[in-house]
N, CA, C and O atoms as CSV, one atom per row, in Angstrom:
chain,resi,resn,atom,element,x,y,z
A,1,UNK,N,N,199.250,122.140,37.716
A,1,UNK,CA,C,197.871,122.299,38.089
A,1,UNK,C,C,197.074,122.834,36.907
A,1,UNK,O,O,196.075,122.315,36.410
A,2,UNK,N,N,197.702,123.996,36.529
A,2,UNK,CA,C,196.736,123.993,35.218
A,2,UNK,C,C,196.592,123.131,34.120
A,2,UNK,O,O,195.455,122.768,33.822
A,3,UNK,N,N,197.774,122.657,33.323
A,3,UNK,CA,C,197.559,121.695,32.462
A,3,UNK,C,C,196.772,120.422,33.221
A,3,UNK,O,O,195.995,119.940,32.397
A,4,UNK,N,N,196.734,120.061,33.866
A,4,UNK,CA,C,195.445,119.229,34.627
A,4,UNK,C,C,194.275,120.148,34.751
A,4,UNK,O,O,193.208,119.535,34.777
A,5,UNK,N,N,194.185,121.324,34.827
A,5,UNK,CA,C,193.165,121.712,34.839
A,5,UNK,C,C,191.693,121.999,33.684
A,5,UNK,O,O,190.472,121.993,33.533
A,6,UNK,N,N,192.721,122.176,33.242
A,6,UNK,CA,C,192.366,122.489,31.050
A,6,UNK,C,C,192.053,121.367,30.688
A,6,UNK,O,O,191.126,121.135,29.912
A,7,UNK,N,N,192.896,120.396,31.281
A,7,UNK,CA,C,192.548,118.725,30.297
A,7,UNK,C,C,191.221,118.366,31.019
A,7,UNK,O,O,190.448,117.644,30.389
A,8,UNK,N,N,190.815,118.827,32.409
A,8,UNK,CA,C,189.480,118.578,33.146
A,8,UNK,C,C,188.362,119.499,32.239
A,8,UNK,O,O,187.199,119.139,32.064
A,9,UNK,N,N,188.886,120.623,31.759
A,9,UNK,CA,C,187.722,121.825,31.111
A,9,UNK,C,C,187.630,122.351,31.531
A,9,UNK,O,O,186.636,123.009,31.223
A,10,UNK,N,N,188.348,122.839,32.683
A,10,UNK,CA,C,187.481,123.471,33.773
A,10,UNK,C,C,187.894,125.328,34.022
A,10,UNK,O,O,189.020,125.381,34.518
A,11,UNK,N,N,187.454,126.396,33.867
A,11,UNK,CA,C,188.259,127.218,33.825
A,11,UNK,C,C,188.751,127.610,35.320
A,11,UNK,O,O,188.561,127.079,36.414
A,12,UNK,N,N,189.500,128.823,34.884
A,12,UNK,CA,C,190.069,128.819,36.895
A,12,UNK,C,C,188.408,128.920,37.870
A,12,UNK,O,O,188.070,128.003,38.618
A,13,UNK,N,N,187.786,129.838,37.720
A,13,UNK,CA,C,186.335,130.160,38.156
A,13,UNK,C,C,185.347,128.871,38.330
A,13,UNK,O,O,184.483,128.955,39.202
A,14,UNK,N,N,185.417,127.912,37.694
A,14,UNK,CA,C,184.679,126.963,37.945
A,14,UNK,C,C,185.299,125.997,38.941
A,14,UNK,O,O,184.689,125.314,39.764
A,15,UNK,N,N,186.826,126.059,38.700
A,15,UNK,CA,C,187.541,124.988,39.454
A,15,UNK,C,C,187.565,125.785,41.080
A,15,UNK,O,O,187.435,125.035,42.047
A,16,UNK,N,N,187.655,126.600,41.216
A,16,UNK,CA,C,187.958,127.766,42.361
A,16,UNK,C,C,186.297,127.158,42.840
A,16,UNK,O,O,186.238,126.629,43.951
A,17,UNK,N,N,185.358,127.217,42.240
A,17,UNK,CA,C,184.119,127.019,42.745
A,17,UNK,C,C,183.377,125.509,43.647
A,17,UNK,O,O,182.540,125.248,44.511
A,18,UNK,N,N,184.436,124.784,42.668
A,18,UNK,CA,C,184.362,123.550,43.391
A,18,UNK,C,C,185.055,122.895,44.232
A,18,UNK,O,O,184.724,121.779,44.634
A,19,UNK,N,N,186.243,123.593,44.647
A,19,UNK,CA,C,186.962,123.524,45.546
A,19,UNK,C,C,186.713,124.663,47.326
A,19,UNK,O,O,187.259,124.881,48.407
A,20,UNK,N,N,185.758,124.959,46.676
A,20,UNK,CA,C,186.054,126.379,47.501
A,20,UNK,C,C,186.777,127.365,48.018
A,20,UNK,O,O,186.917,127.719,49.189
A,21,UNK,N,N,187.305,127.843,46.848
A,21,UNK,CA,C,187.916,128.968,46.759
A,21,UNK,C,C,187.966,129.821,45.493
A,21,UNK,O,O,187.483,129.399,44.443
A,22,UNK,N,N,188.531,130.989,45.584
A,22,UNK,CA,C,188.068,132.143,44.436
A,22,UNK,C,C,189.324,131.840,43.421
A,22,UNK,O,O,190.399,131.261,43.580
A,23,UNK,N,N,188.588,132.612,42.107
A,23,UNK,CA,C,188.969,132.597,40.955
A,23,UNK,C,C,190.238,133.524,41.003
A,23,UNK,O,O,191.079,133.523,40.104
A,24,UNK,N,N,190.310,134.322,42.135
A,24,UNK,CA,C,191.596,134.746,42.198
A,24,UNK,C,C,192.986,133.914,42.632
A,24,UNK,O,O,194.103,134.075,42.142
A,25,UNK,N,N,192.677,133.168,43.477
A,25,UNK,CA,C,192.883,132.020,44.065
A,25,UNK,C,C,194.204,130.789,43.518
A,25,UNK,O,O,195.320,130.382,43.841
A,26,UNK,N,N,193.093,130.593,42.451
A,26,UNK,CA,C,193.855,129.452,41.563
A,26,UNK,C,C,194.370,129.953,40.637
A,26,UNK,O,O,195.042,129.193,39.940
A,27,UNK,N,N,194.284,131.551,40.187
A,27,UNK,CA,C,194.641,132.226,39.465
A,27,UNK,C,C,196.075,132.587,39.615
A,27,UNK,O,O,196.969,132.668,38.773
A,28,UNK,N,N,196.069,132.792,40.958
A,28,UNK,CA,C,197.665,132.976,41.559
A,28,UNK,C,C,198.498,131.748,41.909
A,28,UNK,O,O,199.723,131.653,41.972
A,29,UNK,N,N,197.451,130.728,42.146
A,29,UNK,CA,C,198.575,129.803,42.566
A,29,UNK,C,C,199.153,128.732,41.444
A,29,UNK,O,O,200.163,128.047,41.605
A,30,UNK,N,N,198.142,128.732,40.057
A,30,UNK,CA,C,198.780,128.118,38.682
A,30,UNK,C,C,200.302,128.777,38.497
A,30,UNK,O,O,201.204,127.962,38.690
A,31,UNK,N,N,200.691,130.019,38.181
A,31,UNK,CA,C,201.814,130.355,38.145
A,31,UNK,C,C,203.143,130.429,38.981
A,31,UNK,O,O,204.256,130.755,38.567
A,32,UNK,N,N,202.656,129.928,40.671
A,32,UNK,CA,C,203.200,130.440,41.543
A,32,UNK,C,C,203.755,131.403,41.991
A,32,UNK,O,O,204.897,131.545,42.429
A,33,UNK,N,N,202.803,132.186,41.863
A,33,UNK,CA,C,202.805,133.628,42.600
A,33,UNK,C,C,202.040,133.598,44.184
A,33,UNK,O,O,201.959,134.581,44.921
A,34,UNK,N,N,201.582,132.401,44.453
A,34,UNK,CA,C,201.034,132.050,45.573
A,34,UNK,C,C,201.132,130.466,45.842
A,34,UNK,O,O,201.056,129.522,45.056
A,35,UNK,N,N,201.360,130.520,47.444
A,35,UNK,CA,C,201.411,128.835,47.667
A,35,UNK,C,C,200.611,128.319,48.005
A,35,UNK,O,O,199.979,128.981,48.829
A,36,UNK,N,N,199.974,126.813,47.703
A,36,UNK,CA,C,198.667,126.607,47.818
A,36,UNK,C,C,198.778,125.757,49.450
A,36,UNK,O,O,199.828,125.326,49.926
A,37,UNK,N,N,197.768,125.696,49.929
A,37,UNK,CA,C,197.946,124.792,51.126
A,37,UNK,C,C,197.935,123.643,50.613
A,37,UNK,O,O,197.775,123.474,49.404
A,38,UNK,N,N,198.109,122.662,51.478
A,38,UNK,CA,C,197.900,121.442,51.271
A,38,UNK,C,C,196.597,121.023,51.526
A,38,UNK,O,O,196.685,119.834,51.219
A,39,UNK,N,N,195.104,121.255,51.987
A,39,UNK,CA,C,194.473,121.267,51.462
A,39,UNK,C,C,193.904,121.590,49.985
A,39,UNK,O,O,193.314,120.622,49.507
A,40,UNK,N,N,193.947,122.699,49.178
A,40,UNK,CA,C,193.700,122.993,48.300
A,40,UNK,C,C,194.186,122.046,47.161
A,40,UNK,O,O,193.645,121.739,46.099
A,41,UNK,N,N,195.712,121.574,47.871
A,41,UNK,CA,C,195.986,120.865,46.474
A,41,UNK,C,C,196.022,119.459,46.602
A,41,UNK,O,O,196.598,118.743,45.784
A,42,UNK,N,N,195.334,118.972,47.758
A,42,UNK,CA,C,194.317,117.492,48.095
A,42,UNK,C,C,192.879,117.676,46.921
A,42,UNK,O,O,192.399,116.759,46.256
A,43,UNK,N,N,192.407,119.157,46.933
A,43,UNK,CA,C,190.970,119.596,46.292
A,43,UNK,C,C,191.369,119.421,45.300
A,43,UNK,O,O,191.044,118.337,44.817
A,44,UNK,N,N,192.137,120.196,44.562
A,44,UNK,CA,C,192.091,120.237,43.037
A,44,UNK,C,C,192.524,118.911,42.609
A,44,UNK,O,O,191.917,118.336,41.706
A,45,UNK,N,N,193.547,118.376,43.202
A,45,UNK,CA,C,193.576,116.907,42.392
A,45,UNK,C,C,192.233,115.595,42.215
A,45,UNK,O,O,192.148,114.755,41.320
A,46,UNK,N,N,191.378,115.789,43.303
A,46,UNK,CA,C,190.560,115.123,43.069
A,46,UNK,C,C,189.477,116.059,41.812
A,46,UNK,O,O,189.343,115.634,40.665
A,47,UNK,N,N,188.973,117.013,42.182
A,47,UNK,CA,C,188.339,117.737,41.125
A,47,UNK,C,C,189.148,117.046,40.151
A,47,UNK,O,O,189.029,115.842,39.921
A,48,UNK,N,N,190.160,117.984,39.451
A,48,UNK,CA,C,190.773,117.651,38.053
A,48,UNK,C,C,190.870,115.959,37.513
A,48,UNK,O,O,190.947,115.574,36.346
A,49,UNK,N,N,190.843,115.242,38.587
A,49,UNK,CA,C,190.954,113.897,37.947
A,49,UNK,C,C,192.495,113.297,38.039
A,49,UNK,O,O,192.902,112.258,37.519
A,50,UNK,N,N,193.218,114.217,38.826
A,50,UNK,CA,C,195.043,114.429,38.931
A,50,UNK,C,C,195.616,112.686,38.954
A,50,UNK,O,O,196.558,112.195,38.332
A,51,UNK,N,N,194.678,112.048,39.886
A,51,UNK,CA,C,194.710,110.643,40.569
A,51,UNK,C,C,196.236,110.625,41.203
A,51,UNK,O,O,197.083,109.737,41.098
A,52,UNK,N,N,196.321,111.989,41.951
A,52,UNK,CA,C,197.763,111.896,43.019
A,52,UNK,C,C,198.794,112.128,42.188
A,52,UNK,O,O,199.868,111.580,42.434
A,53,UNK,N,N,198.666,112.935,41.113
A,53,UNK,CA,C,199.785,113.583,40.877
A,53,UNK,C,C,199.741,114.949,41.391
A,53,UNK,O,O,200.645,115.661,40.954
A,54,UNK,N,N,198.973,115.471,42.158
A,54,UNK,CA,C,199.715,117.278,42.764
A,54,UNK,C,C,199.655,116.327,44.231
A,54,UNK,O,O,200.297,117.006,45.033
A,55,UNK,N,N,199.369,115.574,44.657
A,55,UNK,CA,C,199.498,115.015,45.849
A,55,UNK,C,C,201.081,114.733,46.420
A,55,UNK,O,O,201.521,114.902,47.557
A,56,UNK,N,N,201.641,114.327,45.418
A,56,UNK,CA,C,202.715,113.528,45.233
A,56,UNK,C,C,203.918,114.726,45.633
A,56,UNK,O,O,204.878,114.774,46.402
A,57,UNK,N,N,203.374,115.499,44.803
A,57,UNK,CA,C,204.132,117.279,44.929
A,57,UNK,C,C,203.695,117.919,46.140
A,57,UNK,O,O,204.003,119.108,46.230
A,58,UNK,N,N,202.921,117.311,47.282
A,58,UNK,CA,C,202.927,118.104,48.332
A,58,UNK,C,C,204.321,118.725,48.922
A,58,UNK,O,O,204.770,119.868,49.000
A,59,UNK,N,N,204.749,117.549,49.264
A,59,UNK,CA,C,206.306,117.660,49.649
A,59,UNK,C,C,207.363,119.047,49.504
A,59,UNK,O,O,207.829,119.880,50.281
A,60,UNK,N,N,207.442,118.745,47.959
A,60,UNK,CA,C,207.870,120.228,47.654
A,60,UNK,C,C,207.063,121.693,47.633
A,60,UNK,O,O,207.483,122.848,47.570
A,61,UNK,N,N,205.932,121.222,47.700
A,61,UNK,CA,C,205.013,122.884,47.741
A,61,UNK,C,C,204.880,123.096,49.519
A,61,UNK,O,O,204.263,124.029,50.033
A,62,UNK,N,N,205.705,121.856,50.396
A,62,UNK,CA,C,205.940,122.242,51.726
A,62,UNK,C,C,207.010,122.744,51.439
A,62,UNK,O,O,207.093,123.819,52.032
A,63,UNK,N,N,208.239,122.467,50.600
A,63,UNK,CA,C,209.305,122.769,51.251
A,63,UNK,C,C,209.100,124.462,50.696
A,63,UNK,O,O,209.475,125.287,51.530
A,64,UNK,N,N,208.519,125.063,49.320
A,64,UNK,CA,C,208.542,125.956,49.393
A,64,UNK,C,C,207.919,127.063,50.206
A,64,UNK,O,O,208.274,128.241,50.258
A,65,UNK,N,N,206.745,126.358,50.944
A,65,UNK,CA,C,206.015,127.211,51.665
A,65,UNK,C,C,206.893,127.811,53.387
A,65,UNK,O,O,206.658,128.802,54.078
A,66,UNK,N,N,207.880,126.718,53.556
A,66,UNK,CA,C,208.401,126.219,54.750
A,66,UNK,C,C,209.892,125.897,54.224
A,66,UNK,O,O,210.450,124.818,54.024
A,67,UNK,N,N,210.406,127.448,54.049
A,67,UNK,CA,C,211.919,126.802,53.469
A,67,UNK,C,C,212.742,126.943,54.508
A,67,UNK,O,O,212.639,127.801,55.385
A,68,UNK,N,N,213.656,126.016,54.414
A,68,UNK,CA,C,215.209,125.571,55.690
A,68,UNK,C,C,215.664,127.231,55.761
A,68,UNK,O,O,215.721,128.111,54.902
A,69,UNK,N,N,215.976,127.193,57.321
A,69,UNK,CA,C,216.660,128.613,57.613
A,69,UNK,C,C,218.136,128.307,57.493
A,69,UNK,O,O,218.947,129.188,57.781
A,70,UNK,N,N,218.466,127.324,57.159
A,70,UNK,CA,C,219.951,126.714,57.269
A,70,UNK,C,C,220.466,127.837,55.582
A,70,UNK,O,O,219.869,127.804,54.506
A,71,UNK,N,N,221.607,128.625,55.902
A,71,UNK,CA,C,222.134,129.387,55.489
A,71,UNK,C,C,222.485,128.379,54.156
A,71,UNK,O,O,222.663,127.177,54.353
A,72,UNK,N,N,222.572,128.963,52.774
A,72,UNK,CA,C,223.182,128.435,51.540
A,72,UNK,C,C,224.612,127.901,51.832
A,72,UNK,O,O,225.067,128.565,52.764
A,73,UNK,N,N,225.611,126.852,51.356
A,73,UNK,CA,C,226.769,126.897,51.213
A,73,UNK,C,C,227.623,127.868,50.468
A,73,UNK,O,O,227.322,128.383,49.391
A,74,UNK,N,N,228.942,128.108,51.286
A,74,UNK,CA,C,229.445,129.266,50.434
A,74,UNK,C,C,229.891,128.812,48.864
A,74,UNK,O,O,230.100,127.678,48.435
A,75,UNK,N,N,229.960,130.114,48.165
A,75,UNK,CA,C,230.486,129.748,47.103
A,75,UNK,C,C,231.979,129.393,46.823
A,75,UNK,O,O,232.620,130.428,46.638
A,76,UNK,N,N,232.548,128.551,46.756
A,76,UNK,CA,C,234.362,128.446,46.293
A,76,UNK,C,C,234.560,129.796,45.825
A,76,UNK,O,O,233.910,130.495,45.047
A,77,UNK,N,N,235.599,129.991,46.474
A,77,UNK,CA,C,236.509,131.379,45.513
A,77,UNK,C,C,236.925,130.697,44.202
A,77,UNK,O,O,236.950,129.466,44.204
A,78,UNK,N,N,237.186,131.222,43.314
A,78,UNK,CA,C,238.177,130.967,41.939
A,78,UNK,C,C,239.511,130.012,42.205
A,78,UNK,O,O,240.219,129.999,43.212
A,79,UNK,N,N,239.586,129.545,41.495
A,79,UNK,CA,C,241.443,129.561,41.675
A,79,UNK,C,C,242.420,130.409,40.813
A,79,UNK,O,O,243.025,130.099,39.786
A,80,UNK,N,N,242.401,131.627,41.559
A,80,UNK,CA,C,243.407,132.437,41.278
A,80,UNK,C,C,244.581,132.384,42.073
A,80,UNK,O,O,244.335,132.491,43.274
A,81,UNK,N,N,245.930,132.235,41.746
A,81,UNK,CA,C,246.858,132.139,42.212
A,81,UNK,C,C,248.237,132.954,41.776
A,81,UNK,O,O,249.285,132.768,42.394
């Protein structure tokens, strides 16, 4: 999102503005320190000019928002014998 964002010009504050939402906003969710809805990241791709590349990534910014309660597989023990 940001490197699409920069190549648009746009700083976080302007892009936050035309999307409607704050400069804190996109501030947190470039790094992922926050998950964006899937609205927001329908917004910014059209703003930025993305042409469905953060679209494409919905998927996974569901699965992180909405992760499986299905327990990890265990790890193999060693083979110590």
């Amino acid at each position: 999102m940001k490197l699409l964002r920069e190549a648009a010009g746009l700083t976080q504050a302007q892009l936050g503005e035309r999307v409607g939402y704050g400069e804190a906003q996109i501030a947190a969710v470039e790094p992922g320190r926050r998950i964006p809805r899937p609205e927001l990241v329908d917004a910014v791709d059209r703003e930025v000019g993305g042409r469905g590349v953060l679209v494409a990534m919905k998927g996974e910014v569901a699965k992180a928002r909405y992760p499986s309660r299905t327990p990890p597989p265990p790890v193999p023990a060693s083979g110590r014998g």
